[in-house]
KEKOL-889483 format. One record per residue: x, y, z of N, C-alpha, C in turn; residue in three letters. Coordinates in steps of 0.2 Angstrom, whole numbers, padded with zeros to 4 digits, always signed. Layout:
<sites>
XYZXYZXYZALA...
</sites>
This chain:
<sites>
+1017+0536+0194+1013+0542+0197+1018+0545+0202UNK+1021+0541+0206+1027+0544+0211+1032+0548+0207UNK+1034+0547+0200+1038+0550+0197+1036+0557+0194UNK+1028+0556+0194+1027+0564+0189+1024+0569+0195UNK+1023+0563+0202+1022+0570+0208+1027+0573+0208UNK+1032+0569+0210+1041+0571+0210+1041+0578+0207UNK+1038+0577+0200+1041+0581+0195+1039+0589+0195UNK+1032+0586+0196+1028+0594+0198+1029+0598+0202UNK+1031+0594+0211+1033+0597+0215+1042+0600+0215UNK+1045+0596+0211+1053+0601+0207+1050+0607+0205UNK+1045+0607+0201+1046+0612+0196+1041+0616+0198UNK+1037+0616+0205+1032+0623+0208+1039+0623+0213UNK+1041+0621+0216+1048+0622+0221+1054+0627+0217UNK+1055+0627+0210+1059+0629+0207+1056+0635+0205UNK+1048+0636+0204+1047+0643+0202+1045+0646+0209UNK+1045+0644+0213+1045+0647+0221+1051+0650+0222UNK+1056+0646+0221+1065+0650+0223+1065+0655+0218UNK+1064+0655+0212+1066+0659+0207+1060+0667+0209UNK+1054+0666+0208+1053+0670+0213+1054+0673+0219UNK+1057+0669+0224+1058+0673+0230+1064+0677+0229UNK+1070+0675+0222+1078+0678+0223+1074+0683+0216UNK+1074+0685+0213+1071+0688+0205+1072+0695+0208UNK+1075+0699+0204+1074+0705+0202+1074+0708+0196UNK+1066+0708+0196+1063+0708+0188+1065+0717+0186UNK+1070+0720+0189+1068+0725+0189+1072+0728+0182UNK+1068+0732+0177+1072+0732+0168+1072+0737+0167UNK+1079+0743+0167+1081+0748+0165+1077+0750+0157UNK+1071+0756+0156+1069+0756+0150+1068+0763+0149UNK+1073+0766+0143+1072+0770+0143+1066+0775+0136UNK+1062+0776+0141+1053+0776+0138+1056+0780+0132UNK+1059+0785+0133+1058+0790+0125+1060+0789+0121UNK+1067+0784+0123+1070+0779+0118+1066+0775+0116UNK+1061+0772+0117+1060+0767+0115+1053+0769+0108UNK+1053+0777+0113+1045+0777+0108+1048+0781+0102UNK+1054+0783+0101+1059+0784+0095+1056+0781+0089UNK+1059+0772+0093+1062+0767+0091+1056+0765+0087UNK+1050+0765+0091+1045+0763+0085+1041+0767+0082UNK+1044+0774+0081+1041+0778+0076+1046+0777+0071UNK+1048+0774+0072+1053+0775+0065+1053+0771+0061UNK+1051+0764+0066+1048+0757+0062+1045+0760+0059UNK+1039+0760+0063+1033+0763+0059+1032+0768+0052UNK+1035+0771+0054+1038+0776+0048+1041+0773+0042UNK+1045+0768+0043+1048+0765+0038+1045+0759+0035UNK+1043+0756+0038+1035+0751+0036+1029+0753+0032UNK+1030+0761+0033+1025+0764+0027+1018+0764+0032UNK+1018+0763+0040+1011+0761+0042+1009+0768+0042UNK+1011+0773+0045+1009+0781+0047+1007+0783+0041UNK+1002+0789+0043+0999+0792+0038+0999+0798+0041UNK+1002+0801+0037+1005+0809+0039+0999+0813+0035UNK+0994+0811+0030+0989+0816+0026+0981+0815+0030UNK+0982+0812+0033+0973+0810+0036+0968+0815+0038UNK+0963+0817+0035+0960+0820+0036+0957+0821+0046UNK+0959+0814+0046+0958+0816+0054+0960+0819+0062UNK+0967+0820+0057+0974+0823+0061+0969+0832+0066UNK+0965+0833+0062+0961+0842+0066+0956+0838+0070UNK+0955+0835+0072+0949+0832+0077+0953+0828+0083UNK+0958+0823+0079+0962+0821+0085+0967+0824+0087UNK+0970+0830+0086+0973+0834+0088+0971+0837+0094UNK+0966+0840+0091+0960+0845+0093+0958+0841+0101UNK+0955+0836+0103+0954+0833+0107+0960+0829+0111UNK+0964+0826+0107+0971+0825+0113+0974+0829+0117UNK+0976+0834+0113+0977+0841+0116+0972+0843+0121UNK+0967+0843+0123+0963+0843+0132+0967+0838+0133UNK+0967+0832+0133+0969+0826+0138+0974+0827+0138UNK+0979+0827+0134+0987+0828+0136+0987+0833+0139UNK+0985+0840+0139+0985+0845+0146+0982+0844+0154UNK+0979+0839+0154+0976+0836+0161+0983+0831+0164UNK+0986+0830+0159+0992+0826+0165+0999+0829+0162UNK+1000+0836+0163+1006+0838+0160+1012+0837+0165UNK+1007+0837+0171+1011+0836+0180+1013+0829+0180UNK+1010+0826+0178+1011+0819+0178+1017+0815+0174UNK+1018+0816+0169+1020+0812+0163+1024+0818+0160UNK+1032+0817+0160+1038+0820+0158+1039+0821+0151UNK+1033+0818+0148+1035+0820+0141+1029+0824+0136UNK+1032+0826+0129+1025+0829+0128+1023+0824+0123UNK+1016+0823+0122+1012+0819+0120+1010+0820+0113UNK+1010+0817+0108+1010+0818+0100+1006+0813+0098UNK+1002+0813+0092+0994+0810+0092+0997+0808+0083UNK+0999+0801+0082+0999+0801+0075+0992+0793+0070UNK+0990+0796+0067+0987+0792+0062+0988+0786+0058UNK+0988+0779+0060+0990+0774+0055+0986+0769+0053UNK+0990+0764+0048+0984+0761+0044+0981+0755+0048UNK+0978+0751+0047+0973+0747+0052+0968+0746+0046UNK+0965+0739+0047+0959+0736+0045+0952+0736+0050UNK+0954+0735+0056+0948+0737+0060+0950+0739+0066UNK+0945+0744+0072+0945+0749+0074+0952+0747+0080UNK+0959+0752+0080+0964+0750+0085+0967+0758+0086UNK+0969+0757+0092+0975+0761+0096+0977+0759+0099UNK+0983+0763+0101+0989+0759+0105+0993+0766+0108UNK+0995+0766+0112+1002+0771+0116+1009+0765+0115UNK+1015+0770+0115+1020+0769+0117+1024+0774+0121UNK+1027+0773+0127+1032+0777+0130+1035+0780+0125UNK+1035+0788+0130+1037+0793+0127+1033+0798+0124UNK+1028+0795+0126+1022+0800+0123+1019+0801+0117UNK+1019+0797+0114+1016+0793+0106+1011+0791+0107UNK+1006+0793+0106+0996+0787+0104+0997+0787+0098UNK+0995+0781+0095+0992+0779+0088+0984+0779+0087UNK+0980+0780+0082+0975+0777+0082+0975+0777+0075UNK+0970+0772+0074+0970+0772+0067+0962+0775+0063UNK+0963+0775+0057+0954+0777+0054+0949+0773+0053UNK+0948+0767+0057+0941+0764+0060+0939+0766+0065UNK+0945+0768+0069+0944+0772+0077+0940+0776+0075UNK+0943+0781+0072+0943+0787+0071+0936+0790+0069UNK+0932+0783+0064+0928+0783+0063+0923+0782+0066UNK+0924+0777+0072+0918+0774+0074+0917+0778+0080UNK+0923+0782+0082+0921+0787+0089+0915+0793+0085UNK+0909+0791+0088+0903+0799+0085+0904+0803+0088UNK+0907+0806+0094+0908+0810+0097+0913+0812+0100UNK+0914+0820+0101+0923+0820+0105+0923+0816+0114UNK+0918+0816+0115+0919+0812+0120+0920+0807+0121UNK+0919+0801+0118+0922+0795+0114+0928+0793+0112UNK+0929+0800+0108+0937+0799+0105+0940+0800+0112UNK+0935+0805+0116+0941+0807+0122+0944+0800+0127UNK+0938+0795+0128+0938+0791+0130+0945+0787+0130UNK+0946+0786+0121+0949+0781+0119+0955+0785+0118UNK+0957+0792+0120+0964+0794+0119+0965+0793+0126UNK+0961+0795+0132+0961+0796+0141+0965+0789+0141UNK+0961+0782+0139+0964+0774+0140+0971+0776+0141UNK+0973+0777+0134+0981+0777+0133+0986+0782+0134UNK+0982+0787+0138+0986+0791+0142+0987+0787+0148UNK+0981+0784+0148+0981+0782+0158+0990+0776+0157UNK+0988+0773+0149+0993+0768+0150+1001+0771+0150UNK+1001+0776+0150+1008+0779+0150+1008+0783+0156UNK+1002+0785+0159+1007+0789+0164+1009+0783+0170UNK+1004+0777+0169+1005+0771+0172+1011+0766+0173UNK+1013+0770+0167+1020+0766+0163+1020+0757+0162UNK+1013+0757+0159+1010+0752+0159+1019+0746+0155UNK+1019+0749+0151+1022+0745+0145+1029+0744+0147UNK+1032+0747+0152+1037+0745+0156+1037+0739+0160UNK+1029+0741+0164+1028+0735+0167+1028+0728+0164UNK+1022+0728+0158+1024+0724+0155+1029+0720+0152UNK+1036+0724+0151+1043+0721+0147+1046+0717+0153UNK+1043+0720+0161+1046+0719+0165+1044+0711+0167UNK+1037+0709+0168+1035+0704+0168+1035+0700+0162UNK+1037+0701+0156+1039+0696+0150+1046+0693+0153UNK+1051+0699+0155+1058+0698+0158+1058+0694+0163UNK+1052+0694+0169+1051+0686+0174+1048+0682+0172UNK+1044+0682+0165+1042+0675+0163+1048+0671+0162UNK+1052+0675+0156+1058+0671+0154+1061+0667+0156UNK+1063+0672+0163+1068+0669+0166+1064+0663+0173UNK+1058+0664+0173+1056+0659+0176+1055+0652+0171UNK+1053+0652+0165+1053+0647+0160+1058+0643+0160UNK+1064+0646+0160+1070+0643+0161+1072+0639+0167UNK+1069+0642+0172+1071+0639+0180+1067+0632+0180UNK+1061+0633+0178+1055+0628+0178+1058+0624+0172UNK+1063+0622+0167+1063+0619+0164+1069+0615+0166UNK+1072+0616+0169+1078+0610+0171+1078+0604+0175UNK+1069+0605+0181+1069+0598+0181+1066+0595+0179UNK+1063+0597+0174+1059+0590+0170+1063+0591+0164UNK+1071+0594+0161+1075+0591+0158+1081+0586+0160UNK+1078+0587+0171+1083+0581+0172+1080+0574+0172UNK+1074+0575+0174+1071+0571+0176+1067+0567+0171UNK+1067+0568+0165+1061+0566+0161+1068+0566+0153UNK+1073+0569+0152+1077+0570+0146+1074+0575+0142UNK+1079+0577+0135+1076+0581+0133+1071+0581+0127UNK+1069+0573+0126+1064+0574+0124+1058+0575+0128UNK+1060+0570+0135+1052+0570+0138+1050+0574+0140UNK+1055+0581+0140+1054+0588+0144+1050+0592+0140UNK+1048+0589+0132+1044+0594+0128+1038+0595+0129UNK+1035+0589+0132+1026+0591+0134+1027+0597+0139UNK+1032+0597+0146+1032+0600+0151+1035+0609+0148UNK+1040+0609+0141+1039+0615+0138+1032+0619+0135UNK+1030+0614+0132+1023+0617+0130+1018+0620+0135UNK+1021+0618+0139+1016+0617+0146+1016+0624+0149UNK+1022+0624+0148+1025+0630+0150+1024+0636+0147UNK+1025+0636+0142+1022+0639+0135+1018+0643+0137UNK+1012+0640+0137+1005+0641+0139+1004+0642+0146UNK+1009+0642+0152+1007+0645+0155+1009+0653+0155UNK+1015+0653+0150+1018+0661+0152+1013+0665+0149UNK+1009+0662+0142+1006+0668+0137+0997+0667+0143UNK+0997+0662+0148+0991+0666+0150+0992+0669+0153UNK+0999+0669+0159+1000+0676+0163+1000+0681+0160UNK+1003+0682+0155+1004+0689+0152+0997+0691+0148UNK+0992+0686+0148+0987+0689+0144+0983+0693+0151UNK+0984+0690+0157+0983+0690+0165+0985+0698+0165UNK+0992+0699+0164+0993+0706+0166+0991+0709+0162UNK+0992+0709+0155+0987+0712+0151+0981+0714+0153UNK+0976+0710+0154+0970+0709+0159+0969+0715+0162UNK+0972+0716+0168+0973+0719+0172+0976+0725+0171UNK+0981+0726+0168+0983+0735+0165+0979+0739+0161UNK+0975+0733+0158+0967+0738+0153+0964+0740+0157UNK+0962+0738+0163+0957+0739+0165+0960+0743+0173UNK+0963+0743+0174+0970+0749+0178+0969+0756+0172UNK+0970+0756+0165+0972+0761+0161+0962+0764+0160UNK+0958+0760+0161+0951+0762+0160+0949+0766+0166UNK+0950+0765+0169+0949+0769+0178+0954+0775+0179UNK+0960+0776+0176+0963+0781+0176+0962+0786+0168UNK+0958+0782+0164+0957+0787+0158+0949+0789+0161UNK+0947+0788+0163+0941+0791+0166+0942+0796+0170UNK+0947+0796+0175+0949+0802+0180+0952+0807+0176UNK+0954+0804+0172+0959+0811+0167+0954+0816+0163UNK+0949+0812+0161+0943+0814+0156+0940+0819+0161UNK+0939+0819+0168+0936+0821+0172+0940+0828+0175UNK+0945+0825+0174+0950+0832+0175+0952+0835+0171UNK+0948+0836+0164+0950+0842+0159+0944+0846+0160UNK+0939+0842+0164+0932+0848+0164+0930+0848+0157UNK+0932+0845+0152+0927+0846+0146+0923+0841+0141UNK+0926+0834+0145+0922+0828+0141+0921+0825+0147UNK+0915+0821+0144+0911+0817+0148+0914+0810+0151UNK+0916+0807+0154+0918+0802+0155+0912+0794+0154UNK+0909+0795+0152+0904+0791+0151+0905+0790+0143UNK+0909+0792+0141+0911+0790+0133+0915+0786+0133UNK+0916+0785+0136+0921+0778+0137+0917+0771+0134UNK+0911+0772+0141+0906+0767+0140+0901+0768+0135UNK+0901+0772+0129+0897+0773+0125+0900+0769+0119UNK+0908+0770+0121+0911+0768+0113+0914+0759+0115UNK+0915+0760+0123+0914+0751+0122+0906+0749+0119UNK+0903+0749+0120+0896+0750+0118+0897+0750+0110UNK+0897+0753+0106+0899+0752+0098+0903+0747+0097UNK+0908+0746+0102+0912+0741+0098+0911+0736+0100UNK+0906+0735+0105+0903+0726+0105+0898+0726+0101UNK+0894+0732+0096+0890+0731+0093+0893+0730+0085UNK+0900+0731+0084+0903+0730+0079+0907+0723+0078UNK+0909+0724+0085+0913+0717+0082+0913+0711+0090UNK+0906+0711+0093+0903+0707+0097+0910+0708+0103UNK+0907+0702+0107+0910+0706+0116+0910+0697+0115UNK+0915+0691+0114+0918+0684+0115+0923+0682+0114UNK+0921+0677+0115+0931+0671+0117+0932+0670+0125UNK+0935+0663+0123+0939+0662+0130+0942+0668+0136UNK+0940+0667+0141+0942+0674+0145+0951+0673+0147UNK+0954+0668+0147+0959+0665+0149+0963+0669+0143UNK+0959+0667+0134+0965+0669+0130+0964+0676+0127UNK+0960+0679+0130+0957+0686+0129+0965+0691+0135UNK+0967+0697+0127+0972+0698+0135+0971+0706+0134UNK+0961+0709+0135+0958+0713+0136+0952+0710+0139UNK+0950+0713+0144+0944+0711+0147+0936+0712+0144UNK+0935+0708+0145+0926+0710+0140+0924+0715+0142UNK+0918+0717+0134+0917+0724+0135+0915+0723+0142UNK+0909+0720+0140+0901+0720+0145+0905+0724+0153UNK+0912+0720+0156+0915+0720+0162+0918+0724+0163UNK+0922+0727+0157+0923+0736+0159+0919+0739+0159UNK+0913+0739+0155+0908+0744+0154+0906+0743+0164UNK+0904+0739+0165+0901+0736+0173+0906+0740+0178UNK+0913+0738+0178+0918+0743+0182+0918+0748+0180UNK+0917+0752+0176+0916+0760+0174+0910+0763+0179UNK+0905+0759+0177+0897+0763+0181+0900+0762+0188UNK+0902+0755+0191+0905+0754+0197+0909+0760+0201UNK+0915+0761+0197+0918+0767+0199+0916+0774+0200UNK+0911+0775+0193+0907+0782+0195+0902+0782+0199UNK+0901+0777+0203+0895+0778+0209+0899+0777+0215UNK+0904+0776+0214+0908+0776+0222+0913+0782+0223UNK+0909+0786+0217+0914+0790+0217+0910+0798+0214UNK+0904+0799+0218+0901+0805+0214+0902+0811+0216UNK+0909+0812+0220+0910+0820+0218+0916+0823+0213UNK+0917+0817+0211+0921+0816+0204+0915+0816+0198UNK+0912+0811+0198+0908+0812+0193+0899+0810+0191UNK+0897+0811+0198+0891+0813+0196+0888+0818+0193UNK+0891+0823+0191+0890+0829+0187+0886+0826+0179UNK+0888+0821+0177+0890+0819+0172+0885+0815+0167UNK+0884+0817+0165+0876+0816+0161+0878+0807+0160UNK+0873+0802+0162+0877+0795+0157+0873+0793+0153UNK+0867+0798+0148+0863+0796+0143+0868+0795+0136UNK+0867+0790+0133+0872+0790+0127+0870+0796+0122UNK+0875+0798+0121+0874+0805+0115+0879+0801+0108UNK+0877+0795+0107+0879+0794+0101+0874+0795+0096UNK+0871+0801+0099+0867+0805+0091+0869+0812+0089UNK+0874+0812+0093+0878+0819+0094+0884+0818+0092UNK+0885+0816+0085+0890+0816+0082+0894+0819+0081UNK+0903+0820+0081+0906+0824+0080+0910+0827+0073UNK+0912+0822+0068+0914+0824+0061+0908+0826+0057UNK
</sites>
């Protein structure tokens, strides 16, 4: 018992120092990078250069990418890829993805606007920086945390206390994960509100579809998005401490107000 307190208290003592000396700080250069995965992409065969949806998502990005032109250095381009159920994604540099379940399930352009707002918010955020930055301090914390229970325990006995570790690094990052989604849903709502031409309450209509598609469960620990139900609840929260931003703003759901 004396031997695994020992062990514990090494190895929170070790992620303290490492912590206190750490400069997670990771030169990233965003255009580079958003290059880098279009070409993947490209070369994987995932993009779809003929989609019939490319005049609608154009058509609606194009407001949103105009509301933070002051904000964010680059210009923003909207491409179409394949997917089995409804996703998007941003990459630095100014790249949104979305694919045709999205595409489909957004009934309205202020829905769609919603879900392009998100992933604008995550790039002017420079969310995904962030993130490489903190994957870059798990690493190097993983490491720090594993030397004394490889001195102390050998390197077999050190395997439980790897796994251990494992799982704490993927729940942090599910943690900031967590947290960046729901940082990038608070800033797609002001962006939404700052083209003056979609409603920001599509946001909350199209979480709403997609809990009604594909349910709002799981572990909230290994979940590395927040429940609809909870953004939806921070969304209304926001807009009521906030109504000369956006009490203007009708919030009866217009998903009979389709838009294809």
């Amino acid at each position: 018992m004396k031997r695994t307190a020992f062990v514990a208290g090494s190895i929170a003592a070790a992620g303290l120092a490492g912590l206190g000396c750490m400069q997670p700080a990771l030169a990233i250069d965003e255009y580079e990078l958003g290059q880098q995965m279009f070409a993947q992409l490209r070369d994987d065969g995932d993009l779809l250069f003929d989609s019939p949806y490319y005049e609608h998502l154009n058509e609606v990005g194009s407001v949103v990418s105009a509301a933070v032109t002051d904000r964010y250095p680059y210009p923003v381009q909207y491409h179409v890829i394949k997917g089995d159920s409804a996703n998007a994604f941003s990459v630095p540099g100014g790249k949104i993805y979305v694919n045709e379940p999205l595409l489909r399930m957004a009934r309205n352009r202020d829905e769609l606007a919603g879900v392009i707002a998100h992933e604008t918010g995550h790039m002017v955020l420079h969310h995904v920086a962030k993130r490489m930055k903190n994957q870059n301090a798990l690493n190097t914390i993983g490491t720090i945390l594993s030397i004394p229970a490889q001195i102390l325990l050998g390197p077999l006995g050190s395997l439980p206390a790897g796994y251990m570790l494992d799982a704490l690094e993927n729940a942090q990052d599910a943690n900031v994960s967590r947290h960046i989604e729901a940082e990038a849903d608070e800033e797609g709502a002001r962006i939404m509100a700052k083209t003056n031409d979609f409603n920001p309450y599509g946001m909350i209509w199209f979480f709403q579809a997609m809990t009604k598609a594909y349910g709002d469960k799981g572990a909230y620990w290994q979940r590395d998005h927040p429940f609809d139900s909870a953004r939806i609840a921070d969304l209304n929260t926001l807009f009521a401490a906030n109504p000369n931003l956006f009490a203007k703003y009708d919030p009866a759901d217009k998903g009979e107000e389709t838009y294809w």
